[in-house]
N, C-alpha and C positions, 0 to 999 in steps of 0.2 A: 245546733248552734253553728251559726257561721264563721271562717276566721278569715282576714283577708290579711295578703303583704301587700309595702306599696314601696314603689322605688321612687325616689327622687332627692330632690337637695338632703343638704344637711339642715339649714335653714327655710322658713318660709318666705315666699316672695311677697310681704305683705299687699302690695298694689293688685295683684291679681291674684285674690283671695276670693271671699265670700263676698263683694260686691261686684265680680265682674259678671253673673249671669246669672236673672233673675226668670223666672217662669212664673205665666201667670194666663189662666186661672191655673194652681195647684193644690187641691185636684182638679182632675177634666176628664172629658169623656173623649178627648184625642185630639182635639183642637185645643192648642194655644198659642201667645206668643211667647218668644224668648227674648230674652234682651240682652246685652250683648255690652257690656262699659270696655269698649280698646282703646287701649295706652297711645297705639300706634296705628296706622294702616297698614292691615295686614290679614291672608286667607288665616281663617281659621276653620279647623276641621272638627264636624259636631259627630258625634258618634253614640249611639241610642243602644244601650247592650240591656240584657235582662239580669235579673239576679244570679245566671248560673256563670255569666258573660258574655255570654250568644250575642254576639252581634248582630241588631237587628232592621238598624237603618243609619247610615251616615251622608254626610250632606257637607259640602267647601261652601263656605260663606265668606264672601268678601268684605273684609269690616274694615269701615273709617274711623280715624282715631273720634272720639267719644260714642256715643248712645247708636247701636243698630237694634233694629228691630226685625226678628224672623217669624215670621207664621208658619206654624207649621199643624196637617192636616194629618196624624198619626190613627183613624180611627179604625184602621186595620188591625190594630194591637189589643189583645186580651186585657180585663181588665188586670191591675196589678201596679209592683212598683217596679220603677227600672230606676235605670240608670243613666245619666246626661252626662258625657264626657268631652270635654270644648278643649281642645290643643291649640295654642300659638306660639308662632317659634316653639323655644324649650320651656316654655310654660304651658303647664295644665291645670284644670279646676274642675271638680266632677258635683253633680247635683241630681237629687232624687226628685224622677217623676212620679207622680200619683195617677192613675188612667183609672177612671171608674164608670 
């Protein structure tokens, strides 16, 4: 069984929650897009780790305030589940990839 901590506010940011980055197809076989909903104009840092945390591919995306879209071409990845972790500013939001 896994345990995880996690550091951050006290409270939730609710604006950059569970609608600011959407993957799609999920699952995929290593190609999708990501989508990307910013508040503001701003790099945001994507970061691709595995289940153990291995950092496996990160990528600076320049995002305009609302909808960006990123393609990304991941088919060098075992099948499995990771993990998508989108930093901007002092906010972050993490989301599970499916690769099959």
């Amino acid at each position: 069984m896994w345990s995880f901590e996690t550091e951050g506010y006290d409270g939730i940011d609710e604006s950059f929650e569970n609608n600011v980055i959407q993957i799609y197809p999920n699952p995929n076989n290593g190609e999708f897009t990501l989508e990307i909903n910013s508040l503001t104009n701003a790099t945001c840092t994507m970061r691709i780790v595995d289940l153990a945390g291995k950092e496996l591919y990160q990528k600076d995306i320049n995002c305009s305030a609302g909808e960006n879209f990123e393609k990304l071409n991941l088919q060098h990845l075992e099948n499995g589940i990771y993990l998508i972790h989108l930093q901007q500013e002092d906010r972050s939001v993490t989301k599970r990839l499916f690769i099959k």
